[in-house]
DSSP file (Angstrom, degrees, kcal/mol; ACC not computed):
  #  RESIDUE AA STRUCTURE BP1 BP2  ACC     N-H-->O    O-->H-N    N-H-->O    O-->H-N    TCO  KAPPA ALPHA  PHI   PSI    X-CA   Y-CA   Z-CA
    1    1 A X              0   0    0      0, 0.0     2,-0.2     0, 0.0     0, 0.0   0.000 360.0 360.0 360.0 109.9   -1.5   21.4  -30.6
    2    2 A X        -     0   0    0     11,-0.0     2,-0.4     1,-0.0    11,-0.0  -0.549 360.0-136.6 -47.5 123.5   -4.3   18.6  -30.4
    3    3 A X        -     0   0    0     -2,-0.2     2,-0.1     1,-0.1    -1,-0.0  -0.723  21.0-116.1 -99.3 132.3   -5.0   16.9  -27.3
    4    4 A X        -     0   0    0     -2,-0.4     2,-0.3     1,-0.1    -1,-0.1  -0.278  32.8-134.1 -63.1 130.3   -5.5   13.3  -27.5
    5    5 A X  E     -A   12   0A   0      7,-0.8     7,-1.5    -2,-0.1     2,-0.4  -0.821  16.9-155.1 -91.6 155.6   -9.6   12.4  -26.2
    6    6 A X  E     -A   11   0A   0     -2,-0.3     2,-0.3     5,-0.2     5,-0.2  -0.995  13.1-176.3-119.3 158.2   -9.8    9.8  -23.9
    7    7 A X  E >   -A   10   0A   0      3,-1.8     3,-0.6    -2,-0.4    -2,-0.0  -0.908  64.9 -17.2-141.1 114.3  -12.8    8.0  -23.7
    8    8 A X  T 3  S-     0   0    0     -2,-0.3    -1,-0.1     1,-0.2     3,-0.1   0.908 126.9 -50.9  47.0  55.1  -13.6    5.1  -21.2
    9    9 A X  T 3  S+     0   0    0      1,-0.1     2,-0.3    -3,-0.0    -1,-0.2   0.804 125.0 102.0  63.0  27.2  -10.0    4.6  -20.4
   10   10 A X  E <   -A    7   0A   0     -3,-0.6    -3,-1.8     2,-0.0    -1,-0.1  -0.978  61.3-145.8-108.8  87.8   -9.2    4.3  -24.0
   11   11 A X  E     -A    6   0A   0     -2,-0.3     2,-0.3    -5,-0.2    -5,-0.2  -0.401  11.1-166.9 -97.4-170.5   -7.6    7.3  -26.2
   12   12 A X  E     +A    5   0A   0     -7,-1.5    -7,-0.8     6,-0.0     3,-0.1  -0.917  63.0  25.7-155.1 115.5   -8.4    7.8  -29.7
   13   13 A X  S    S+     0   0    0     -2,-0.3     2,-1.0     1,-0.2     5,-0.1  -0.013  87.1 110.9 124.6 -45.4   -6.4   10.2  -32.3
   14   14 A X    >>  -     0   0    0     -9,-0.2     3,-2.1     1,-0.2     4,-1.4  -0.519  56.8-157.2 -88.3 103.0   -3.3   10.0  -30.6
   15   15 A X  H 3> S+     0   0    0     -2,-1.0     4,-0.7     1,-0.3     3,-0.3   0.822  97.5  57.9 -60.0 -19.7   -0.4    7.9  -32.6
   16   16 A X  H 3> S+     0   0    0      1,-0.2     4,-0.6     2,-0.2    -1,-0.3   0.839 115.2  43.2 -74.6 -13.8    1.5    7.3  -29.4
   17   17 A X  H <4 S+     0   0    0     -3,-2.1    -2,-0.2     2,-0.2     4,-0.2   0.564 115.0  39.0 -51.3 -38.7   -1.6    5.8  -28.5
   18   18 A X  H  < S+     0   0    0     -4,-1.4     4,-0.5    -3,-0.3    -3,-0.2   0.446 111.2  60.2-106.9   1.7   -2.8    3.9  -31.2
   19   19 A X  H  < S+     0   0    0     -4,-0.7     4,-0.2    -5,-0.4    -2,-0.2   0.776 107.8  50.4 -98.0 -29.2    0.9    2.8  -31.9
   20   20 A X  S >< S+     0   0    0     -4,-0.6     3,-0.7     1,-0.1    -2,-0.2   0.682  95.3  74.6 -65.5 -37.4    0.8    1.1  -28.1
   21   21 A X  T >> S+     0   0    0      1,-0.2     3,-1.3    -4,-0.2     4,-1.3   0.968  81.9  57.4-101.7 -60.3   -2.4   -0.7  -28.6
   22   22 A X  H 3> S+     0   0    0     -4,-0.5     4,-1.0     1,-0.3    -1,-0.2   0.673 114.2  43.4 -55.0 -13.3   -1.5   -3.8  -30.9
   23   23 A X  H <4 S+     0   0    0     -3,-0.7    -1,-0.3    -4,-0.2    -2,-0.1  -0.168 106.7  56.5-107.7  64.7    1.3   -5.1  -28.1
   24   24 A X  H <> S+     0   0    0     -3,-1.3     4,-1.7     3,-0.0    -2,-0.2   0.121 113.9  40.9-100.6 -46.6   -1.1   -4.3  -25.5
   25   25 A X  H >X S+     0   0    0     -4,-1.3     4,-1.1     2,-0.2     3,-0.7   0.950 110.8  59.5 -71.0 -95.4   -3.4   -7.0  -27.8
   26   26 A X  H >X S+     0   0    0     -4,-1.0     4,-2.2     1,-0.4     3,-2.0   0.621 108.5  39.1 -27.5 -81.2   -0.5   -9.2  -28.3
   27   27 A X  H >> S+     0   0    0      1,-0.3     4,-2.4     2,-0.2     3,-0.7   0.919 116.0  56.8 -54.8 -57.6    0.2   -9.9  -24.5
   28   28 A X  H <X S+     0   0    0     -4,-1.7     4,-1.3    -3,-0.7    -1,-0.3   0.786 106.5  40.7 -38.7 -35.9   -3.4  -10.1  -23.9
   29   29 A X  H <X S+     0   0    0     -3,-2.0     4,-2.9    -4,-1.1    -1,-0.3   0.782 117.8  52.6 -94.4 -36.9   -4.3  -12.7  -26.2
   30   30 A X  H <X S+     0   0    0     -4,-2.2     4,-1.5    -3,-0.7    -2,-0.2   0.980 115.3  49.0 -50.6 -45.2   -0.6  -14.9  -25.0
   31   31 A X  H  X S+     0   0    0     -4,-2.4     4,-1.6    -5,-0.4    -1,-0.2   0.908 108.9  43.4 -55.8 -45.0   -1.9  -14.4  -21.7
   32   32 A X  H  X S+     0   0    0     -4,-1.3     4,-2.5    -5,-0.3     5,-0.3   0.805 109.0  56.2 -78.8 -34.9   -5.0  -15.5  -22.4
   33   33 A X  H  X S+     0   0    0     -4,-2.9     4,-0.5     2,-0.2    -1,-0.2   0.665 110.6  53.5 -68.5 -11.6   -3.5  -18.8  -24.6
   34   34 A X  H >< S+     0   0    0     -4,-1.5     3,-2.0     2,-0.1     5,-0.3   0.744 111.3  45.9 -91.5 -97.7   -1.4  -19.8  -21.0
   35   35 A X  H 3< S+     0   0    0     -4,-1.6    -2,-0.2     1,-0.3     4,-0.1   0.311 112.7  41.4 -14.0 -58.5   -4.2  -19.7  -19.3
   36   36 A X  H 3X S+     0   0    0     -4,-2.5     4,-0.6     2,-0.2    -1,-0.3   0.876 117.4  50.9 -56.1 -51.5   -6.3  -21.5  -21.4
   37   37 A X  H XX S+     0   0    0     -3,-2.0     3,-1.0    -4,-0.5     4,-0.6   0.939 112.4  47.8 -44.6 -62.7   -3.2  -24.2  -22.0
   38   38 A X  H 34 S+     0   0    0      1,-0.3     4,-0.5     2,-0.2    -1,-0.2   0.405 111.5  50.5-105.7  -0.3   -2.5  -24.6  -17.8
   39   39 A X  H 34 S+     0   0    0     -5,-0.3     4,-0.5    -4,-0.1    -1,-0.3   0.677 113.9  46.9 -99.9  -6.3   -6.4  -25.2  -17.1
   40   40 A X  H << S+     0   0    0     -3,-1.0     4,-0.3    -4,-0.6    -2,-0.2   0.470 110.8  47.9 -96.7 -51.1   -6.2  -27.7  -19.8
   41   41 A X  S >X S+     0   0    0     -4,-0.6     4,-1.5     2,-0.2     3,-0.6   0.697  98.7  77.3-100.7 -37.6   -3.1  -29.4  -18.5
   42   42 A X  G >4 S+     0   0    0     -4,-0.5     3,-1.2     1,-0.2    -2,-0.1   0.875  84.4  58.8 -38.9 -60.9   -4.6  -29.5  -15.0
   43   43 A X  G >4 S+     0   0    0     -4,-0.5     3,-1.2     1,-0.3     4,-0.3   0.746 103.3  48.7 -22.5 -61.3   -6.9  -32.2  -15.4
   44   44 A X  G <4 S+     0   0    0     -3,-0.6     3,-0.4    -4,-0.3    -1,-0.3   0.788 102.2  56.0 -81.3 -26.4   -4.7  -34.5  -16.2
   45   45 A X  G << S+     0   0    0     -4,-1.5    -1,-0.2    -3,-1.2    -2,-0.2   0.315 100.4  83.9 -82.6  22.0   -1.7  -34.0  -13.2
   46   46 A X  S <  S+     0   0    0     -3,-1.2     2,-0.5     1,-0.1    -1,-0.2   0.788  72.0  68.1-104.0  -6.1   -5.1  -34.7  -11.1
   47   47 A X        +     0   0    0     -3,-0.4    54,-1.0    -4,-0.3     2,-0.3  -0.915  60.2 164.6 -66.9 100.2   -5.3  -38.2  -11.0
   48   48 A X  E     -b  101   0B   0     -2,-0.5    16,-1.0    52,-0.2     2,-0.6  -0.947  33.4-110.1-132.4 149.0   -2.7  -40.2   -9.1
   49   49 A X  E     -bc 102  64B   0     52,-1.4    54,-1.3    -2,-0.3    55,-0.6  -0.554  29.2-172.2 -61.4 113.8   -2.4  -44.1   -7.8
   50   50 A X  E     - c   0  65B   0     14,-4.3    16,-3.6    -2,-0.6    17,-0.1  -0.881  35.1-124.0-128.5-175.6   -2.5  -44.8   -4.2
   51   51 A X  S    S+     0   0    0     -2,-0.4     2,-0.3    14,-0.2    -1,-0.1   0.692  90.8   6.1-114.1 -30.2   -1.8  -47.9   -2.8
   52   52 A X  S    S-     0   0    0     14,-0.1     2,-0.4    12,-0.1    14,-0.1  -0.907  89.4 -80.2-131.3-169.4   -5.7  -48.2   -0.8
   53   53 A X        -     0   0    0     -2,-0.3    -2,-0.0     1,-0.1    12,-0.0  -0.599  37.9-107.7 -91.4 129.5   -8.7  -46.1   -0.9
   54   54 A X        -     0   0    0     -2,-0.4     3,-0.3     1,-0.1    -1,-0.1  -0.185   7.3-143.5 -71.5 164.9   -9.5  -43.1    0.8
   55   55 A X  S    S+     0   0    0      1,-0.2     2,-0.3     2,-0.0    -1,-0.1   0.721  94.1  38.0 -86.8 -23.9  -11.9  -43.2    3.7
   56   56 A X        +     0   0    0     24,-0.0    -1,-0.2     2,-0.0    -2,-0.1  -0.587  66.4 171.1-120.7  66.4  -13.2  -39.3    2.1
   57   57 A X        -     0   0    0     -2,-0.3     2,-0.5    -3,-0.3     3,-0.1  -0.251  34.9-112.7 -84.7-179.7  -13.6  -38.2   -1.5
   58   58 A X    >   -     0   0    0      1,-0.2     3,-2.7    22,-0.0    22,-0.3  -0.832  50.0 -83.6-107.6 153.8  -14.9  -35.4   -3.0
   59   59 A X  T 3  S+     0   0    0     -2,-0.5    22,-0.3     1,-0.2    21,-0.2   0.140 112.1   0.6 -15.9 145.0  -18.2  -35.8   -5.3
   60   60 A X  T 3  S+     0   0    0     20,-0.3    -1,-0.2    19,-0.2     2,-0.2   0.564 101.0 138.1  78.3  10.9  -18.0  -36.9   -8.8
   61   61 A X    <   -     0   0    0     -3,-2.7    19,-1.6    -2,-0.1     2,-0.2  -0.498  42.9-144.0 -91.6 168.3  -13.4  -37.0   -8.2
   62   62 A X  E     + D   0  79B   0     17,-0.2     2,-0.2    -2,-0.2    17,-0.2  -0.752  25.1 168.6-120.8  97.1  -11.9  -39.9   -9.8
   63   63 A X  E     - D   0  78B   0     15,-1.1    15,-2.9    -2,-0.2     2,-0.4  -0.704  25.2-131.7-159.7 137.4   -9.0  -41.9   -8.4
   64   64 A X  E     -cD  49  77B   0    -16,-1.0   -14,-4.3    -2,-0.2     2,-0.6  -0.894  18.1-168.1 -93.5 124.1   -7.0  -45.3   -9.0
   65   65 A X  E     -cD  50  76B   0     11,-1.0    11,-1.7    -2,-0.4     3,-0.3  -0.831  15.0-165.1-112.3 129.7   -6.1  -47.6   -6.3
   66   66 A X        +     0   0    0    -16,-3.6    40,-0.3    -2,-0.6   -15,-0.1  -0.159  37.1 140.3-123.1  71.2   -3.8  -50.3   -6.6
   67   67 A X  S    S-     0   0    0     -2,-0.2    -1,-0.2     9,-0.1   -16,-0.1   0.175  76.1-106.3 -93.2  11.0   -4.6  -52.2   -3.4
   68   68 A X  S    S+     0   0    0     -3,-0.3    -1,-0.1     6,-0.1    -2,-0.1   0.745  88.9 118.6  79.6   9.3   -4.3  -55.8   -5.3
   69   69 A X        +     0   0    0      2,-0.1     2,-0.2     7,-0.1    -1,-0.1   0.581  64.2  70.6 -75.4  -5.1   -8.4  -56.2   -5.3
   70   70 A X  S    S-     0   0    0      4,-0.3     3,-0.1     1,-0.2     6,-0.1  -0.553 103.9 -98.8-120.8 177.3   -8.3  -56.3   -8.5
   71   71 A X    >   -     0   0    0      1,-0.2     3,-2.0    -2,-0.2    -1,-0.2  -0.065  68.4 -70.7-105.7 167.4   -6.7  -59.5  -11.0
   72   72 A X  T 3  S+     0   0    0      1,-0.2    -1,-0.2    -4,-0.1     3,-0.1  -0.413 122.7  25.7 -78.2 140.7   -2.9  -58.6  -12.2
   73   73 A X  T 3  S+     0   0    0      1,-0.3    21,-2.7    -3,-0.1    22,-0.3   0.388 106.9 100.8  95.7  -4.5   -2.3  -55.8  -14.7
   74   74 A X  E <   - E   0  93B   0     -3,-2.0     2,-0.4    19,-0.3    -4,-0.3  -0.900  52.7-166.7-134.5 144.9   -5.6  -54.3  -13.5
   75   75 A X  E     - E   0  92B   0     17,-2.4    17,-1.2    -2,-0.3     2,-0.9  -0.971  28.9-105.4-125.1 120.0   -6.0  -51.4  -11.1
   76   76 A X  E     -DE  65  91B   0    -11,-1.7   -11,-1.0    -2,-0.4    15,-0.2  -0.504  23.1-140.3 -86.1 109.0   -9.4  -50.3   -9.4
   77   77 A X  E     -DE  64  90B   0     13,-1.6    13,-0.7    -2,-0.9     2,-0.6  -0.265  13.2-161.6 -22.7 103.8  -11.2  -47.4  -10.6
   78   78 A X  E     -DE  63  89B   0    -15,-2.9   -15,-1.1    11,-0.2     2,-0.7  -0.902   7.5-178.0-110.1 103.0  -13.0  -44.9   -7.6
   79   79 A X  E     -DE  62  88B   0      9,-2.3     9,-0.5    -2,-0.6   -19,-0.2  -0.786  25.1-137.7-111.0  97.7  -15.6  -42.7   -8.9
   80   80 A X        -     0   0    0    -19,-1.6   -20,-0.3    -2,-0.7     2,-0.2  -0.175  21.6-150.8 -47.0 144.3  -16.7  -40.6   -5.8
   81   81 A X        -     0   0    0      1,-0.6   -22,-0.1     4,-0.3     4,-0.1  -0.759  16.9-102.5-127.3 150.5  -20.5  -40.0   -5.2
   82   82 A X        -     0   0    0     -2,-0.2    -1,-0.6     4,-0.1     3,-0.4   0.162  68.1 -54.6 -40.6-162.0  -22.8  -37.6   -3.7
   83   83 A X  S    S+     0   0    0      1,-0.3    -1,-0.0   -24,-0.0     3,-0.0  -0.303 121.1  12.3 -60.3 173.3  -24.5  -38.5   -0.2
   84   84 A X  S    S+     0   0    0     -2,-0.1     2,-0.3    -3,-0.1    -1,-0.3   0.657 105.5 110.3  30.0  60.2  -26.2  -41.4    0.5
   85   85 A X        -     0   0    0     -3,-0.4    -4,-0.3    -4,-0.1     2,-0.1  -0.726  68.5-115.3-141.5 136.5  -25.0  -42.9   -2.8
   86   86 A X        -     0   0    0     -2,-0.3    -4,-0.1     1,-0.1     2,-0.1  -0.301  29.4-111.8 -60.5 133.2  -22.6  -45.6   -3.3
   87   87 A X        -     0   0    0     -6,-0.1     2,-0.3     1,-0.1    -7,-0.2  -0.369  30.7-124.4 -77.4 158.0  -19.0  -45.1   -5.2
   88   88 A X  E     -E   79   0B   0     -9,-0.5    -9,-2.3    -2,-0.1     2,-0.4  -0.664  37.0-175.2-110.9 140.8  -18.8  -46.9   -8.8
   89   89 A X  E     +E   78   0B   0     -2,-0.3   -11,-0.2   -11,-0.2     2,-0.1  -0.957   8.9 164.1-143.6 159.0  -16.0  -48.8   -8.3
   90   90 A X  E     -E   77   0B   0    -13,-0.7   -13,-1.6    -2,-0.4     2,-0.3  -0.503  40.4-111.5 163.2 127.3  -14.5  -51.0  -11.2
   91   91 A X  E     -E   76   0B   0    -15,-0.2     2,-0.2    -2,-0.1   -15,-0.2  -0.435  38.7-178.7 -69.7 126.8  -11.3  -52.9  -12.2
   92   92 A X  E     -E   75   0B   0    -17,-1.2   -17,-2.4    -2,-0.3     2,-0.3  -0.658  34.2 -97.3-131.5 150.5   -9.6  -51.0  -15.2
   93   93 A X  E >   -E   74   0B   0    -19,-0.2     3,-1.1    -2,-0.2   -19,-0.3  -0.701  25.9-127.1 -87.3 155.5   -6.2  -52.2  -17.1
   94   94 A X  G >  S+     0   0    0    -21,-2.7     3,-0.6    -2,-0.3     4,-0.2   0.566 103.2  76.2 -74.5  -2.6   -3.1  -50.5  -15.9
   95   95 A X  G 3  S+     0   0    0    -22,-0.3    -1,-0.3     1,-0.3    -2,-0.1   0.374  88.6  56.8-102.2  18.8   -2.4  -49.7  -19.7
   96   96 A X  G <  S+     0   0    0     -3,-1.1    -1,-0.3     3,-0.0    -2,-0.2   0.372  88.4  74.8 -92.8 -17.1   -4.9  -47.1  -19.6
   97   97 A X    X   +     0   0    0     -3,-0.6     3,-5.1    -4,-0.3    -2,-0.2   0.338  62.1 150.5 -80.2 -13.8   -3.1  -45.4  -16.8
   98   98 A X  T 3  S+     0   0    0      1,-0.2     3,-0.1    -4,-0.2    -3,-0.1  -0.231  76.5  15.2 -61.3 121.6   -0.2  -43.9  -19.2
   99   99 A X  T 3  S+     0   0    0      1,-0.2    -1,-0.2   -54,-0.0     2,-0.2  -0.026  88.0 139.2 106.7  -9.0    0.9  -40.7  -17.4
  100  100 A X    <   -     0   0    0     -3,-5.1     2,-0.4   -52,-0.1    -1,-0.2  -0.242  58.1-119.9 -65.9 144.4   -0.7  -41.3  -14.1
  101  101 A X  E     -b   48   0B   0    -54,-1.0   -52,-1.4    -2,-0.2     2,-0.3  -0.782  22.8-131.9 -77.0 133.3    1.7  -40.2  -11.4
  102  102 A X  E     +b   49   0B   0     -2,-0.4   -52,-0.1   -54,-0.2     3,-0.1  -0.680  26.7 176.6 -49.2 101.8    2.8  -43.4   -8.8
  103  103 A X        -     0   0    0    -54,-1.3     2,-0.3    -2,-0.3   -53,-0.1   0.641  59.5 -17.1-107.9 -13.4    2.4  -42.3   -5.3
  104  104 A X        -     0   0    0    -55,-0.6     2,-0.2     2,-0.0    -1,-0.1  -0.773  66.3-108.9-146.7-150.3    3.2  -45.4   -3.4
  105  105 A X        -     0   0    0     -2,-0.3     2,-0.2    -3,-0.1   -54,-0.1  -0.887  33.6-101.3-168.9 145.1    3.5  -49.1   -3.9
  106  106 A X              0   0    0    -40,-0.3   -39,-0.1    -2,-0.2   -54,-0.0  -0.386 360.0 360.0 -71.8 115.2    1.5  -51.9   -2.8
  107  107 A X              0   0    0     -2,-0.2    -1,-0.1   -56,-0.0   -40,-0.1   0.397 360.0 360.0 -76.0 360.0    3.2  -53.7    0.3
């Protein structure tokens, strides 16, 4: 009776072993296609409307405000900046916006 080697947490020789290994692949590579998918999909639930502008962003974030500075049907664009630099600010049409999530409404 032949003992199975193992070799760096691996065995080699052994058909219950090598019979294991191609669903062991299989969930690994699914796993790896969720992953990929929900980092993917983040980006896009990250971006929401608020009704004015925050007083604090982070660097480089991007955010819509629809505080009614901007002419009707158009929403203003807030592209956050390092220090000492000024945010890019800039009126965008709301029909570019399909899929942002609503978080308030303009009083």
């Amino acid at each position: 009776m032949a003992m199975p080697a193992i070799m760096f947490g691996l065995c080699t020789g052994a058909p219950a072993c090598t019979a294991r290994a191609p669903h062991v692949w299989h969930r690994m590579v699914g796993l790896g296609t969720l992953l990929i998918a929900l980092s993917l999909a983040q980006s896009s639930f990250a971006q929401k409307l608020y009704p004015y502008e925050p007083l604090m962003m982070d660097p480089y974030s991007t955010i819509y405000v629809n505080d009614g500075s901007c002419s009707a049907g158009k929403v203003l664009k807030v592209q956050g900046a390092p220090r000492n630099h000024r945010r890019k600010k800039s009126c965008v049409p709301m029909s570019d916006l399909q899929g942002v999530p609503r978080t308030g409404t303009v009083k």
